[in-house]
PAGU-5821 format. One record per residue (C-alpha): x negated, y negated, z negated; residue in one letter; residue number from 1. Coordinates in pm, 1 decimal. Layout:
<atoms>
{atom {X,Y,Z},'a',NUM}
...
</atoms>
This chain:
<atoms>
{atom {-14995.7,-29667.8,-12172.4},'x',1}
{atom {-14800.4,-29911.5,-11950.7},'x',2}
{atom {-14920.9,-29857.7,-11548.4},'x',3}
{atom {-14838.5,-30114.8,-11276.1},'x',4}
{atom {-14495.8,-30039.3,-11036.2},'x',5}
{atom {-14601.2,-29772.8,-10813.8},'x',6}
{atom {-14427.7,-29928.5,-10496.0},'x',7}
{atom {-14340.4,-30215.5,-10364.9},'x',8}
{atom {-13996.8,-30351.8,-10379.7},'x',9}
{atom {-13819.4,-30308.4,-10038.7},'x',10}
{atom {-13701.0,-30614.9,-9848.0},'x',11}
{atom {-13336.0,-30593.2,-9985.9},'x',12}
{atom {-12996.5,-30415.3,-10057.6},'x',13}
{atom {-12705.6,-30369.8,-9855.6},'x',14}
{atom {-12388.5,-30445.0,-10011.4},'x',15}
{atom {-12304.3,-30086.1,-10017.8},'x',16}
{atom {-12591.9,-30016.0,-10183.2},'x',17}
{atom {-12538.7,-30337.5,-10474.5},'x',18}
{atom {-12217.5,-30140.7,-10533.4},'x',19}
{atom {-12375.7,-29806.8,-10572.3},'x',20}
{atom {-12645.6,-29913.0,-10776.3},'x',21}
{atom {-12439.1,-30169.8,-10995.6},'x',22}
{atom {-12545.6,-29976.3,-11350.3},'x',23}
{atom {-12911.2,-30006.7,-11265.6},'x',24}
{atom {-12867.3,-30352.4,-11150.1},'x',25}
{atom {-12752.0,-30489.8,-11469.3},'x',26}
{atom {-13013.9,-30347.5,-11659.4},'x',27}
{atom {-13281.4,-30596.5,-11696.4},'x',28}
{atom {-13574.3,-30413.7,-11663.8},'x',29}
{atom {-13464.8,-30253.0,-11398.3},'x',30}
{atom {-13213.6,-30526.6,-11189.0},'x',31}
{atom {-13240.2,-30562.8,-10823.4},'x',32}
{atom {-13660.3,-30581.5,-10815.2},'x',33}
{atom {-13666.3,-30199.5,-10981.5},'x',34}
{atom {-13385.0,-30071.2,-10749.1},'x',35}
{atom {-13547.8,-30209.3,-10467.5},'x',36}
{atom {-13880.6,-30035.4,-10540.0},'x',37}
{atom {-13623.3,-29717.1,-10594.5},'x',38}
{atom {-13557.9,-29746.4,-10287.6},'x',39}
{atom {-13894.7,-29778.1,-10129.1},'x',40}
{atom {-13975.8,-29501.9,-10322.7},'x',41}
{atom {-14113.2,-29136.2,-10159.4},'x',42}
{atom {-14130.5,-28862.4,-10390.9},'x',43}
{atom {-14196.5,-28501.0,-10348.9},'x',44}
{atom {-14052.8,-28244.9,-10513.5},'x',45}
{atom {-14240.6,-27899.3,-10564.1},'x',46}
{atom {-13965.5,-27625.2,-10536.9},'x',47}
{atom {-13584.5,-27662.3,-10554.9},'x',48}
{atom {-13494.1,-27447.9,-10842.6},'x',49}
{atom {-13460.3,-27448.3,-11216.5},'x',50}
{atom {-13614.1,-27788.8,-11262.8},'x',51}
{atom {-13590.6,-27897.1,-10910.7},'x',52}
{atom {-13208.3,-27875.4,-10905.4},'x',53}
{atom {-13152.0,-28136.4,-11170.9},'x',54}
{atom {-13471.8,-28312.2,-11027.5},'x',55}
{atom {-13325.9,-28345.2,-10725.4},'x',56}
{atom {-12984.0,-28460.2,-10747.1},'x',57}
{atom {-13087.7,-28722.2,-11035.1},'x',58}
{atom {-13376.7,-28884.5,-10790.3},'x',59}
{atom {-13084.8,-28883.8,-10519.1},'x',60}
{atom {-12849.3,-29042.2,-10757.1},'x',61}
{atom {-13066.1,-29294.6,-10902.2},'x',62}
{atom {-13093.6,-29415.0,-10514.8},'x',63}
{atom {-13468.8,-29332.2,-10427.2},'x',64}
{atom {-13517.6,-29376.1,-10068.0},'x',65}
{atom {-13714.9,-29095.1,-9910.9},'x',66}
{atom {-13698.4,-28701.0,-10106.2},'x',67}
{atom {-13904.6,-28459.8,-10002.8},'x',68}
{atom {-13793.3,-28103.3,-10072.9},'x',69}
{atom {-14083.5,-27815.3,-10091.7},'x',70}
{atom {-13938.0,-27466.4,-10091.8},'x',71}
{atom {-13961.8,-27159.8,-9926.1},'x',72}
{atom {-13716.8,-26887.5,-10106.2},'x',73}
{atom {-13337.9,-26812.0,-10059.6},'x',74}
{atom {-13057.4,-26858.3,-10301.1},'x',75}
{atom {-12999.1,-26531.6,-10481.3},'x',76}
{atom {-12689.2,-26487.2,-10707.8},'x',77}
{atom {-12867.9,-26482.8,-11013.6},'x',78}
{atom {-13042.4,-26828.3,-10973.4},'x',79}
{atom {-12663.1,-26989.3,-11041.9},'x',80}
{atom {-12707.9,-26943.6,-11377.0},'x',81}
{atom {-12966.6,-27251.7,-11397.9},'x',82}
{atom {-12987.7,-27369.3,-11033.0},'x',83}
{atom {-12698.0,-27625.4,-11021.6},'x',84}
{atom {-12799.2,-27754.9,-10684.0},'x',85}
{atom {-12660.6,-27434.9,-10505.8},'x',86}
{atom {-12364.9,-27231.4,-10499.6},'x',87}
{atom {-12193.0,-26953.5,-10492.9},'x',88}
{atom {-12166.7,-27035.9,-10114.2},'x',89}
{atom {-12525.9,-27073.4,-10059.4},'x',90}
{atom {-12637.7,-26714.7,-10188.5},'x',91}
{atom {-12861.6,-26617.8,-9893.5},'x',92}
{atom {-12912.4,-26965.2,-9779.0},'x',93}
{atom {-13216.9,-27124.2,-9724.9},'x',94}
{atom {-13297.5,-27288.4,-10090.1},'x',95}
{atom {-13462.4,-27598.3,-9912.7},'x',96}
{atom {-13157.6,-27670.7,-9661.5},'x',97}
{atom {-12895.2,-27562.4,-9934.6},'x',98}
{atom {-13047.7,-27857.5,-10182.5},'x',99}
{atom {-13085.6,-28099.3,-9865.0},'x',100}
{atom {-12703.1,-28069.0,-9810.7},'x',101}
{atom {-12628.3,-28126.2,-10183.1},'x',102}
{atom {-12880.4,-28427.9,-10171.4},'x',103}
{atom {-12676.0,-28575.9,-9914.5},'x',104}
{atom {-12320.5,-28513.2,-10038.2},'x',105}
{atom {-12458.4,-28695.2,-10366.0},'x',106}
{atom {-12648.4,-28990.4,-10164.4},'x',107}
{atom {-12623.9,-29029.6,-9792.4},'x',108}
{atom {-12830.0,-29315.6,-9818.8},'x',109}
{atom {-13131.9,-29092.7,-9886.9},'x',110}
{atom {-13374.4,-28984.7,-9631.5},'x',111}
{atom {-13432.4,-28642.4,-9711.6},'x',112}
{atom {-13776.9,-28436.1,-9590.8},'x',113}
{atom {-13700.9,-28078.8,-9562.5},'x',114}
{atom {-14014.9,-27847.1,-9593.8},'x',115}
{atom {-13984.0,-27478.5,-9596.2},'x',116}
{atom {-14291.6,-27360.5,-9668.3},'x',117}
{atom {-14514.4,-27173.5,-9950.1},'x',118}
{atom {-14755.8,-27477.1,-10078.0},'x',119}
{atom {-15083.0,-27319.8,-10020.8},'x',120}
{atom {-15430.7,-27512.2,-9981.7},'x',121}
{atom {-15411.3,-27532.6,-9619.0},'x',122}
{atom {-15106.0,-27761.6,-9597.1},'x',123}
{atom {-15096.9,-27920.7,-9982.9},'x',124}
{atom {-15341.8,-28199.3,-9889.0},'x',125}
{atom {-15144.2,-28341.4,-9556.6},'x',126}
{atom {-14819.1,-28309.0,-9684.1},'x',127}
{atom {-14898.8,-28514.5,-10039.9},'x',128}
{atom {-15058.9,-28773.6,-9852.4},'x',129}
{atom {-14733.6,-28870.0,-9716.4},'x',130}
{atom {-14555.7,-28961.2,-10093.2},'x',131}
{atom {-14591.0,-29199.3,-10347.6},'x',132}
{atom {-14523.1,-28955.9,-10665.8},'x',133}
{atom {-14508.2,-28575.6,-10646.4},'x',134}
{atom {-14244.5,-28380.7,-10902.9},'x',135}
{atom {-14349.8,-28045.5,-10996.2},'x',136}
{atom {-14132.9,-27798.4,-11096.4},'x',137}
{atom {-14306.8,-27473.1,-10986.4},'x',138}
{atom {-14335.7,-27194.8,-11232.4},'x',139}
{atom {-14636.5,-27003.7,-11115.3},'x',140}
{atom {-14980.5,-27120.6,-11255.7},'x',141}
{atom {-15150.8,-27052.3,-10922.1},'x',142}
{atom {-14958.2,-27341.7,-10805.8},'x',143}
{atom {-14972.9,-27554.3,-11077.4},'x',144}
{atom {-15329.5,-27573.4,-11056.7},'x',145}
{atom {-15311.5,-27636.2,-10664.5},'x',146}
{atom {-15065.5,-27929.7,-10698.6},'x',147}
{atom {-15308.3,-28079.1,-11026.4},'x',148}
{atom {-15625.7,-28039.3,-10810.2},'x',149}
{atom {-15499.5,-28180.8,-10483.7},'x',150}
{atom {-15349.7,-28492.6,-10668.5},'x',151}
{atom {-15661.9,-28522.8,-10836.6},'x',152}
{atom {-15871.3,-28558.9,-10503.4},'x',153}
{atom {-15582.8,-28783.0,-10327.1},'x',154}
{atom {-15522.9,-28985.8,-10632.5},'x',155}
{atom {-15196.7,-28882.6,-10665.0},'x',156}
{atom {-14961.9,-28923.9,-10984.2},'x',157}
{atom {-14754.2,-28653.5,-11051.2},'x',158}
{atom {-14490.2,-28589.3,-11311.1},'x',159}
{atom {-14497.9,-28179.2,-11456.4},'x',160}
{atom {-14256.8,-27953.5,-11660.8},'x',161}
{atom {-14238.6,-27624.5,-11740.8},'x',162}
{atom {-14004.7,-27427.3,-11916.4},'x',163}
{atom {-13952.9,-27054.4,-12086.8},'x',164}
{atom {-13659.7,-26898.1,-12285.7},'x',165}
{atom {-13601.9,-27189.6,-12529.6},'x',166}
{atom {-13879.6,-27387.9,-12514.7},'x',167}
{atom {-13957.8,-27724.3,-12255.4},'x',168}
{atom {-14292.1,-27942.0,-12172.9},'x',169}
{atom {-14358.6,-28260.3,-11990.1},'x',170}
{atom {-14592.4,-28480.4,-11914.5},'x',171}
{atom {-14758.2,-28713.7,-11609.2},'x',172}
{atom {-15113.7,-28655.8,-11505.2},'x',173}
{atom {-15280.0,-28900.2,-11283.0},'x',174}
{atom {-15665.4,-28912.3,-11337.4},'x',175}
{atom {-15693.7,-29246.1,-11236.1},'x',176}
{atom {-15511.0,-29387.7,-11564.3},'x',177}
{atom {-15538.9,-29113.1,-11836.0},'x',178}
{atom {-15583.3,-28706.0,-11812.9},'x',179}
{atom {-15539.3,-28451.3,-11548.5},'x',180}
{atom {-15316.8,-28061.8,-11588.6},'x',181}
{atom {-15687.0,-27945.9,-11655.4},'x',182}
{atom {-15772.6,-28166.9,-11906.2},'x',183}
{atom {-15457.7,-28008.7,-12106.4},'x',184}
{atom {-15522.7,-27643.6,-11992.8},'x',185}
{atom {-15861.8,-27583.9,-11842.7},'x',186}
{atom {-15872.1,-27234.9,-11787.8},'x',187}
{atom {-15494.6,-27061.5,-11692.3},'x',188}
{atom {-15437.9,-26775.4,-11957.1},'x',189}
{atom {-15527.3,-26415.7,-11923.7},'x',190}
{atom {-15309.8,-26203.9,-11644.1},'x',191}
{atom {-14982.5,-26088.4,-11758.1},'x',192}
{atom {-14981.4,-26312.2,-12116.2},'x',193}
{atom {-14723.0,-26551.0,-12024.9},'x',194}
{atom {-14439.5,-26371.3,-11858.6},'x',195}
{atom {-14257.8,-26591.3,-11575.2},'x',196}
{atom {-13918.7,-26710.2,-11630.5},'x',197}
{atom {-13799.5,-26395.3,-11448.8},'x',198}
{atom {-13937.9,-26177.3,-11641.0},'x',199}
{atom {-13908.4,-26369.1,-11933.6},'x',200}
{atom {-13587.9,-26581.3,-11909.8},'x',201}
{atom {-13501.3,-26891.3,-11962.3},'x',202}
{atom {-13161.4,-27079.8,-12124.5},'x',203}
{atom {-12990.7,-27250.7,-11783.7},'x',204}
{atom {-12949.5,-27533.9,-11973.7},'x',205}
{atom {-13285.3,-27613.1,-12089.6},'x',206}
{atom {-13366.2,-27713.4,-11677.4},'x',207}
{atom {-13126.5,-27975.9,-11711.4},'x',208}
{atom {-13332.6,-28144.1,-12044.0},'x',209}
{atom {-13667.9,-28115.9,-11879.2},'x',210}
{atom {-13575.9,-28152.9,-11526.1},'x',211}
{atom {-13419.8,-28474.0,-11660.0},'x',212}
{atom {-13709.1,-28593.3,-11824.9},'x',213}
{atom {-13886.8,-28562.6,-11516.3},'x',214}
{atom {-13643.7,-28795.8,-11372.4},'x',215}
{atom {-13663.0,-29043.2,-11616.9},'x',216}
{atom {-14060.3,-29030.6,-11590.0},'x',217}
{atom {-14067.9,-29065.0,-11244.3},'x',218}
{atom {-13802.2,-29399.2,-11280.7},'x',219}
{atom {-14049.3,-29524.3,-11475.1},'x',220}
{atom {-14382.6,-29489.6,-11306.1},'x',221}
{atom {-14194.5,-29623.2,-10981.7},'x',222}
{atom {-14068.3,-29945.3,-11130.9},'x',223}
{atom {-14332.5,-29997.6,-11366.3},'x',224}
{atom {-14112.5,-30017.2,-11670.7},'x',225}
{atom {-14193.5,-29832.3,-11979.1},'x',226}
{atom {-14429.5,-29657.8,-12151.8},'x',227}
{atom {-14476.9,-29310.3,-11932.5},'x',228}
{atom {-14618.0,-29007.6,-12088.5},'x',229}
{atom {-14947.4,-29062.8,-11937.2},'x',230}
{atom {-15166.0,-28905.2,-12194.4},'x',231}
{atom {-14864.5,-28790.1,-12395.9},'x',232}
{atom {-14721.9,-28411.0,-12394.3},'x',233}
{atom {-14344.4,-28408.3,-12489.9},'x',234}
{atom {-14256.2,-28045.5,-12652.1},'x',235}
{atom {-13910.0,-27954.7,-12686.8},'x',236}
{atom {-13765.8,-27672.8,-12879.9},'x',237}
{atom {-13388.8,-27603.1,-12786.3},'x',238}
{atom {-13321.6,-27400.3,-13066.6},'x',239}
{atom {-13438.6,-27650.6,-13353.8},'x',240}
{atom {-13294.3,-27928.5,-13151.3},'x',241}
{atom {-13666.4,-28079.0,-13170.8},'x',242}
{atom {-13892.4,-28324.7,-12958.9},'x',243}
{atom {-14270.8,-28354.7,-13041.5},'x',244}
{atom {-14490.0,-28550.5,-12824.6},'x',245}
{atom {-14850.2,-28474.6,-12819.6},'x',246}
{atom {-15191.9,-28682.8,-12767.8},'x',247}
{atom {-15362.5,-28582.3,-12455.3},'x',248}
{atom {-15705.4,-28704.0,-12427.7},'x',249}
{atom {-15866.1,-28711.5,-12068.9},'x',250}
{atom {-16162.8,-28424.7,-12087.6},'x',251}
{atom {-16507.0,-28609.1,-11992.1},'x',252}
{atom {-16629.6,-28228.3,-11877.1},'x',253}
{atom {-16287.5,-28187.5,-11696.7},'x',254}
{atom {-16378.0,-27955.4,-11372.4},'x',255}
{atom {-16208.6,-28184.1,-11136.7},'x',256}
{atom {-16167.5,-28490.6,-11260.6},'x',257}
{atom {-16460.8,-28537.2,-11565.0},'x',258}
{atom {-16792.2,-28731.0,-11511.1},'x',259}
{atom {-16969.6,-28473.8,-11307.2},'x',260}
{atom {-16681.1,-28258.0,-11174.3},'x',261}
{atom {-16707.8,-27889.4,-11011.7},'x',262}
{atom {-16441.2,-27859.2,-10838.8},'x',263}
{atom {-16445.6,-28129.3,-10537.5},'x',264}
{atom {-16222.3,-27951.6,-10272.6},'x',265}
{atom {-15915.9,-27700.6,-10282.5},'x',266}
{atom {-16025.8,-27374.1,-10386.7},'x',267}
{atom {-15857.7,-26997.3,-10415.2},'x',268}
{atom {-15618.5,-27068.1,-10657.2},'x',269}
{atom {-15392.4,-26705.1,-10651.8},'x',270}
{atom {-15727.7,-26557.6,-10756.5},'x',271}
{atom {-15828.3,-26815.2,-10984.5},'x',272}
{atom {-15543.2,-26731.5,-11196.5},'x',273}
{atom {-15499.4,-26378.6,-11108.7},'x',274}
{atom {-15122.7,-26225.3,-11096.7},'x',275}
{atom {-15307.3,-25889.9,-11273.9},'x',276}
{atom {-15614.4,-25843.1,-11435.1},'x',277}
{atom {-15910.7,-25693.5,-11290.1},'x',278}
{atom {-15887.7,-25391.7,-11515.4},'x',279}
{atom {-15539.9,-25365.1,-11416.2},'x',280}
{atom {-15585.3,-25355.3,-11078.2},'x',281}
{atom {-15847.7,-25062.4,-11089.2},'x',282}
{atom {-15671.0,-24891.5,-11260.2},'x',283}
{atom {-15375.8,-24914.8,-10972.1},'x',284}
{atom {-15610.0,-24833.5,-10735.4},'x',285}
{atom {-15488.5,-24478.4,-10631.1},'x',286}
{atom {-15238.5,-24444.1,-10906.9},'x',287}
{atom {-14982.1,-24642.6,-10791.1},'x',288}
{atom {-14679.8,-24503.7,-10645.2},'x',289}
{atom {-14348.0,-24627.9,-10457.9},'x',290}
{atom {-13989.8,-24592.4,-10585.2},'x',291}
{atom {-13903.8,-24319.6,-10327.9},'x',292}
{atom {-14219.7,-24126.5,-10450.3},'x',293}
{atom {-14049.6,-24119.2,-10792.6},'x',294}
{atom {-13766.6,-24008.6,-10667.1},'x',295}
{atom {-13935.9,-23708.9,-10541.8},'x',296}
{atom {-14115.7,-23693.7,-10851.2},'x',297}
{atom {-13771.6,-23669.5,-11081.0},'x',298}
{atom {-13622.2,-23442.3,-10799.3},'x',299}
{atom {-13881.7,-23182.5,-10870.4},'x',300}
{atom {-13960.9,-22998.6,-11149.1},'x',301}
{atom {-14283.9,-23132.7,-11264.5},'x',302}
{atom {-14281.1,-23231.2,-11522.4},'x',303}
{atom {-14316.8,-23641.6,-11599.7},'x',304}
{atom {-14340.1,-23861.0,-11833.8},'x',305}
{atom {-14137.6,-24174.3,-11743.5},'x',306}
{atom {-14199.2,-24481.5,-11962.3},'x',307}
{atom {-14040.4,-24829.6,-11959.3},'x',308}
{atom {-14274.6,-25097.5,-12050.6},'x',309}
{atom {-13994.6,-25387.5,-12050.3},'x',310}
{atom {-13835.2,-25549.8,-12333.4},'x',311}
{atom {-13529.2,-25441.4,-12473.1},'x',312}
{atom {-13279.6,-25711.9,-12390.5},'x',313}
{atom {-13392.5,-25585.0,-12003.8},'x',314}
{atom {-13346.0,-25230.0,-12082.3},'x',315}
{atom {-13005.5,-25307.9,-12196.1},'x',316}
{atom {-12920.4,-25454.8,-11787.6},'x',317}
{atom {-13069.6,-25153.6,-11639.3},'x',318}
{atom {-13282.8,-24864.7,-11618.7},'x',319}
{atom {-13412.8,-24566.1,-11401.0},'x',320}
{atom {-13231.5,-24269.7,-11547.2},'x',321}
{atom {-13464.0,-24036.2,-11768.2},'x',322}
{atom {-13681.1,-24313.2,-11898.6},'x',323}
{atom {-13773.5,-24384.3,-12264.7},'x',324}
{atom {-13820.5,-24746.3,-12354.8},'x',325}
{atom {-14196.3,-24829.5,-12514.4},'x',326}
{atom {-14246.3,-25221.6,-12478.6},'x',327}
{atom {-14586.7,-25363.7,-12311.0},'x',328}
{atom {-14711.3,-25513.0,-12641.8},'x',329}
{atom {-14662.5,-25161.2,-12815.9},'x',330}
{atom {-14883.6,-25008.5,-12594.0},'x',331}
{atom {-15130.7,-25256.2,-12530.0},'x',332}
{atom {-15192.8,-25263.1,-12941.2},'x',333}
{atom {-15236.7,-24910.9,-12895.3},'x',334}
{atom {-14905.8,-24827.1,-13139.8},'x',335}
{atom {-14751.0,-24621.8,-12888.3},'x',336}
{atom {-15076.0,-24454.2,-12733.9},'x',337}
{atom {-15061.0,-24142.4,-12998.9},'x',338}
{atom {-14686.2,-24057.1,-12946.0},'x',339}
{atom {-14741.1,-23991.3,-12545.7},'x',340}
{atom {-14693.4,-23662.3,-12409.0},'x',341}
{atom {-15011.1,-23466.4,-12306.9},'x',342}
{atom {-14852.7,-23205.8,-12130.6},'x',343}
{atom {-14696.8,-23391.3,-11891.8},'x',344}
{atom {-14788.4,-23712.3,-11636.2},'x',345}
{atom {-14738.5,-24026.5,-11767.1},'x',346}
{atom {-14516.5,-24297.0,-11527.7},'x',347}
{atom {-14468.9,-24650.1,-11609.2},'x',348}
{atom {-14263.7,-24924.7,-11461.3},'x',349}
{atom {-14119.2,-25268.3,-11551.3},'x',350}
{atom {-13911.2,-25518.9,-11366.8},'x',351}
{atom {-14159.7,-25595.0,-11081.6},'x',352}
{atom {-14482.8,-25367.5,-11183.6},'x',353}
{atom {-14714.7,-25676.9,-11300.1},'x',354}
{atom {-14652.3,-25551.0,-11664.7},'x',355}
{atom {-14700.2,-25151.8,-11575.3},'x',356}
{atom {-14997.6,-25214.6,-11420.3},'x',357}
{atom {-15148.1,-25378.7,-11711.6},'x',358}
{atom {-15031.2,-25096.6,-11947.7},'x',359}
{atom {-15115.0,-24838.1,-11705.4},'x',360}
{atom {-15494.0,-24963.7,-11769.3},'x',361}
{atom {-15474.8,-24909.8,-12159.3},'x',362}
{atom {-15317.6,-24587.7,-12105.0},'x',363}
{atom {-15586.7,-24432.5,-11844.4},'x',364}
{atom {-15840.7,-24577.4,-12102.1},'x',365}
{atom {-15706.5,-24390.5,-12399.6},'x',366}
{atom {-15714.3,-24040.9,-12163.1},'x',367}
{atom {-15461.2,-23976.4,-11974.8},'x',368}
{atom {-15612.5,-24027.9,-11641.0},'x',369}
{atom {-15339.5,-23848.0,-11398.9},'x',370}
{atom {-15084.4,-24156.4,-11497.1},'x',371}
{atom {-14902.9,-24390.9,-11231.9},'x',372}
{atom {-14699.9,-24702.8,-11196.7},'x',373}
{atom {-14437.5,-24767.8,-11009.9},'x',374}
{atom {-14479.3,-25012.2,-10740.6},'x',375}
{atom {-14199.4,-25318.3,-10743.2},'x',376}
{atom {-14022.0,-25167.1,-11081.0},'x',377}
{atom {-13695.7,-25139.9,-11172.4},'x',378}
{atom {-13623.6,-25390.5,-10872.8},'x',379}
{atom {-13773.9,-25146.1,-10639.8},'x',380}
{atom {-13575.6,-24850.3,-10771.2},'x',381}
{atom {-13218.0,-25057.6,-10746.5},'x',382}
{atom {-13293.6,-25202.9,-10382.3},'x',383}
{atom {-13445.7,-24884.9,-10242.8},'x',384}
{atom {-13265.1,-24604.0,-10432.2},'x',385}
{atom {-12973.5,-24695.7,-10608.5},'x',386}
{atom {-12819.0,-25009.5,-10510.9},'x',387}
{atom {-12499.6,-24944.4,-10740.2},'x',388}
{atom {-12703.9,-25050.3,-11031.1},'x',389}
{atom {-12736.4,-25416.5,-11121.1},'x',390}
{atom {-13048.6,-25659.9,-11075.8},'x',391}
{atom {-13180.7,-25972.8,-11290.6},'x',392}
</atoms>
């Protein structure tokens, strides 16, 4: 469905600015009224990584006047792989400042907001209020659900992707005109289902095609031009080289923005989605144990058990010596259960130890009832024990 511009056109161009712009320009749906709204334009940005970095410097090119950059993490080395708004210079740089500088170095003309901080529902509502469109490119559900919700009660637009591995979505939500994130996923999915893009990985250039997208979206739904994906979900498959696009309808019984919604203010969104499940985290409680306290535990001659619940293409970067590889999904259909040792204690860890403490559940459940986890994986283990090995 066509919308109406969402700004209105700045006064005019400088002549620096005609030349920049002079491939917009002499577009006709676009010309000088569309860059002018460009330009009057303030759009948020949720996060300045995969899909931010392409995001980013696209919004900047295309000459929209104020950017606002939400993020709170450092470069690390292995965010170069996808994050093409930092470099090799910036590892250990502030993420938010390090895609500022790039911003600027593409477009000085743009006013740039820098805002380090972890969007939470103390700050989301104040900082929104101040932008026309909001780009999210956060890959935690917790926040995805925070940015939907807050739009929702500011009535906000905002343009979403996500991607994983191979695989890309897209879409705009604004409840005003068509469906909200909740109307397309109402409930997040179970703890520890859908792995994160860390844990999961995801092909570097696949940000660039949805991140892109995005872009393109957010062009439109300033200027007015188009038809948006309001009510549309675009699917992309990298593999089979494939775009589907997907009827949203907008969910009369939608919890925050249906006929008689239940959600009217911010609520606790990290346990609303849960980073474990509560089974999991019982079963932590007291068997949970640091990377040093495996150390001790290899360094002595009880006997252990010491399982690897990752995937194989992980197990292939790295791994705590002594460890026998048994993937999460084995164990959790119980495959693996009958093959575990009974003389000894069982010890589990994965990249992080979201996916060991899930297992470790299954495993107390089917009797062995001494068995741990290891608190921050892998990870933990490299950065605490045995730096020489390599992280992902």
């Amino acid at each position: 469905m066509s919308v109406p511009p969402l700004v209105e056109p700045a006064e005019s161009l400088s002549v620096e600015e005609v030349r920049r712009y002079s491939r917009h320009l002499i577009i006709p749906d676009v010309a000088m009224a569309g860059q002018k709204r460009l330009k009057n334009a303030k759009v948020l940005c949720i996060g300045a990584g995969g899909l931010g970095s392409p995001a980013l410097m696209y919004l900047a090119a295309a000459g929209v006047g104020t950017l606002g950059i939400v993020e709170f993490d450092e470069v690390d080395e292995s965010n170069l792989q996808r994050q093409i708004i930092h470099g090799q210079s910036d590892i250990g740089r502030s993420k938010a400042q390090s895609a500022a500088d790039s911003v600027h170095e593409i477009n000085p003309l743009v006013t740039v907001n820098v805002h380090e901080l972890r969007l939470d529902s103390s700050n989301v509502m104040e900082l929104f209020a101040d932008y026309d469109l909001i780009v999210d490119g956060t890959d935690n559900f917790a926040t995805r659900y925070l940015v939907n919700d807050a739009c929702v009660l500011l009535g906000k637009p905002y343009v979403w992707g996500s991607i994983y591995r191979f695989d890309g979505q897209a879409s705009v939500f604004w409840a005003e005109h068509g469906p909200c994130y909740r109307c397309l996923y109402p409930e997040p999915p179970p703890p520890g289902m859908v792995p994160s893009c860390a844990e999961g990985g995801v092909l570097g250039v696949l940000c660039a095609s949805i991140g892109s997208i995005q872009v393109n979206e957010a062009i439109k739904m300033i200027t007015g031009i188009g038809e948006p994906l309001l009510g549309k979900l675009m699917v992309y498959d990298a593999l089979e080289m494939e775009y589907r696009k997907i009827k949203v309808r907008k969910d009369p019984n939608c919890a925050v923005c249906g006929e008689h919604p239940t959600v009217t203010e911010l609520i606790d969104y990290e346990a609303f989605c849960g980073v474990v499940s509560e089974e999991a985290q019982e079963a932590a409680k007291g068997s949970t144990i640091t990377a040093s306290e495996l150390k001790d535990l290899i360094d002595s001659d009880k006997p252990i058990y010491l399982v690897d619940v990752r995937e194989p293409a992980e197990w292939e970067i790295v791994q705590i010596p002594g460890a026998t590889l048994i993937p999460k999904d084995e164990i959790l259909r119980g495959d693996a259960l009958a093959n575990l040792p009974q003389d000894k204690q069982i010890v589990m860890y994965c990249k992080t130890g979201v996916r060991s403490a899930e297992t470790l559940a299954a495993v107390k459940n089917a009797g062995f009832k001494d068995a741990v986890h290891v608190q921050g994986g892998v990870t933990a283990w490299v950065n605490q024990i045995d730096p020489s090995l390599p992280v992902y």
